[in-house]
N, C-alpha and C positions, 0 to 999 in steps of 0.2 A: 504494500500500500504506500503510496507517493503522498505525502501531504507538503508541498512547495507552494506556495500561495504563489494565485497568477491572479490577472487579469484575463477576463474571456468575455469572450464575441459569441453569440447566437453558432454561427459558420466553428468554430471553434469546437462546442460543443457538442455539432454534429459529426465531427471531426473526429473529435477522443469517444465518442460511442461506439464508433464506425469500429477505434484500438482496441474496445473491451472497457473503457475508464471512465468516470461518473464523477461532476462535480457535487461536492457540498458546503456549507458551513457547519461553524462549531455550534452555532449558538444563535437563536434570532434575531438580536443585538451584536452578533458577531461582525465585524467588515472586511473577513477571511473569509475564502474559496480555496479547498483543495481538490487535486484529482485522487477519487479511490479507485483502486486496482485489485480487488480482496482473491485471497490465494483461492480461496473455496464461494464461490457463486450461489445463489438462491436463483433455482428454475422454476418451471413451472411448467411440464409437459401438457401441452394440450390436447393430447387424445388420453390421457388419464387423469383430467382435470374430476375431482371428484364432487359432486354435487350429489350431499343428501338431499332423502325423502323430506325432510322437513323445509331445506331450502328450494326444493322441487315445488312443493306446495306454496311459496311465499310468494314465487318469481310468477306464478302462475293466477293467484289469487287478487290481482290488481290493487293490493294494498297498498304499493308505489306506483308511481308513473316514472318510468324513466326517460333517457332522453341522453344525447351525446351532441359533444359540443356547442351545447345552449347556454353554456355559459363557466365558462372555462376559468376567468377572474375569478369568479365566484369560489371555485373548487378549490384551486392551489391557497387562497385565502383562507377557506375552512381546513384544509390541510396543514397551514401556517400559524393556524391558533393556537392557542392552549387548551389541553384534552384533561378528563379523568386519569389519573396517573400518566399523565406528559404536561406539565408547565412551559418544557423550552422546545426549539423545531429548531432542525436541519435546516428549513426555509427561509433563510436571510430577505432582505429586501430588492440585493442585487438578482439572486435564486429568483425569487419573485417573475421580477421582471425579464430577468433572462427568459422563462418558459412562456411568458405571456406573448412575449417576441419569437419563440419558437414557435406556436398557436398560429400567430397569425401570417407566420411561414408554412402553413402549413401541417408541419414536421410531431406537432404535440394535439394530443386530443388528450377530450376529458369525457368521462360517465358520470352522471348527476344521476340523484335520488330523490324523489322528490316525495311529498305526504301532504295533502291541503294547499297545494302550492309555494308551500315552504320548501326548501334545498334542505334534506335533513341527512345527506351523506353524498361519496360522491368519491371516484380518483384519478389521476391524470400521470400521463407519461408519456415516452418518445416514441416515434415510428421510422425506421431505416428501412426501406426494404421488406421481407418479410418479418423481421422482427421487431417487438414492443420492449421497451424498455419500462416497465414500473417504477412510478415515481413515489407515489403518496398515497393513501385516502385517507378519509374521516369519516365519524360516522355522530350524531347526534339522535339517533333514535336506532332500537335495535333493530338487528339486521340489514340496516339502510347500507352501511358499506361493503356486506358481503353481497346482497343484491346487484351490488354496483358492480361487482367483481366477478360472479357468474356472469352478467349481460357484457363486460369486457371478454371471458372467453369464448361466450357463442360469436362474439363479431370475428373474432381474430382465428377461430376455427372456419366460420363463414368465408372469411377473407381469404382462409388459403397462407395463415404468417405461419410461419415454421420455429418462430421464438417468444417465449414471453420472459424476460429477466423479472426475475424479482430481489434482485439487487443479495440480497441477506436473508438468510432461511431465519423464519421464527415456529414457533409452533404454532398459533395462528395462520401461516401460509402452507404451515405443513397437511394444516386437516382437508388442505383442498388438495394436495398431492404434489404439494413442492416438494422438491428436494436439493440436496447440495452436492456441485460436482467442482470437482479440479476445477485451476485456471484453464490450463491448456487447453479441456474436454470443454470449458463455456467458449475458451475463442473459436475452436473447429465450428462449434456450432453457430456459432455468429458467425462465421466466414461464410459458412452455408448459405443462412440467410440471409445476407447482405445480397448477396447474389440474386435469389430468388423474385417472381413478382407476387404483391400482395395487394389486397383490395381493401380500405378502411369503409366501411359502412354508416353511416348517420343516422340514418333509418333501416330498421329492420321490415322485412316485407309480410305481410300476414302471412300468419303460420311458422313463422321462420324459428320464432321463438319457443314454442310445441313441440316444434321438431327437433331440436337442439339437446333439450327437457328428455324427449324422451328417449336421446338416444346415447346423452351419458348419464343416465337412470340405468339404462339398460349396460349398460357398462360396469356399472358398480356393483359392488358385493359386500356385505355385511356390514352396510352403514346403515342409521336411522332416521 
């Protein structure tokens, strides 16, 4: 892991994605930017993304309304708050605006959550090629950020991306079917999908989302 504080450009950071390396800060107040390079990566295989019976039922239920790229400010913002057991964020104010300028290049989408028309979770991150870089989410009502985070796989399975980074395994990314591989075995696989073409979706087409439901339902075994 490189922590050398620099100065970076939107083109920059699509740059060190492209290497395998990820900016951040220390601190929300922080006025440091380093690049991370971690020995052991956080994945997140997409044909074994695992989606319980009970999240199966959630996504289905129209208890949210979700929605992509309707408001992308807004995410990386609730992202950059302060949480239940998080006070401080990775998400400086440079961070901020770096992704909000990647967004409008295109290169960054985001998944919003929504309940009564309030934003009550949501997360955003890079696009290269076939692969997704995961940046953030937040969640202010339960389930609102894992919601966010199944309708991120059905697009990027839809899409045809061959990668989703989830930067750092937690147990929370693990219950979906993250796992953690070598540096080496994350770059093979980004080199792959750099290459690859991929299709980012805004809108999902009817049925699309039923169909997705049922077919890593039907993939899974002995969850609840």
């Amino acid at each position: 892991m490189s922590r050398r504080s620099v100065a970076i450009t939107p083109d920059l950071v699509l740059r060190a994605y492209a290497a395998g390396l990820f900016p951040m800060a220390e601190g929300r107040r922080s006025t440091r930017l380093f690049w991370l390079d971690p020995e052991r990566r956080g994945v997140m295989p997409l044909d074994r993304f695992h989606l319980s019976r009970s999240l199966a039922r959630t996504l289905l239920s129209g208890r949210f309304t979700v929605t992509a790229d309707r408001d992308f400010a807004a995410v990386v913002a609730g992202c950059a708050a302060p949480a239940p057991g998080r006070l401080d964020s990775w998400i400086n104010p440079e961070v901020e605006a770096l992704f909000n300028a990647l967004h409008g290049m295109g290169h960054a989408h985001s998944i919003e959550t929504w309940r009564d028309g309030q934003l009550v979770g949501g997360l955003y991150g890079v696009r290269l090629g076939a692969a997704f870089f995961g940046e953030s989410m937040f969640s202010r009502e339960t389930d609102a950020s894992k919601v966010a985070l199944a309708h991120l796989a059905v697009r990027l399975r839809r899409g045809g991306f061959a990668l989703l980074d989830a930067q750092f395994l937690t147990d929370h990314l693990a219950r979906f079917g993250a796992v953690e591989i070598p540096q080496a075995e994350y770059k093979a696989q980004l080199a792959t999908a750099l290459r690859l073409p991929a299709r980012w979706e805004t809108e999902l087409p009817p049925g699309a989302l039923e169909e997705e439901v049922r077919a890593l339902r039907s993939a899974a075994s002995g969850d609840g």
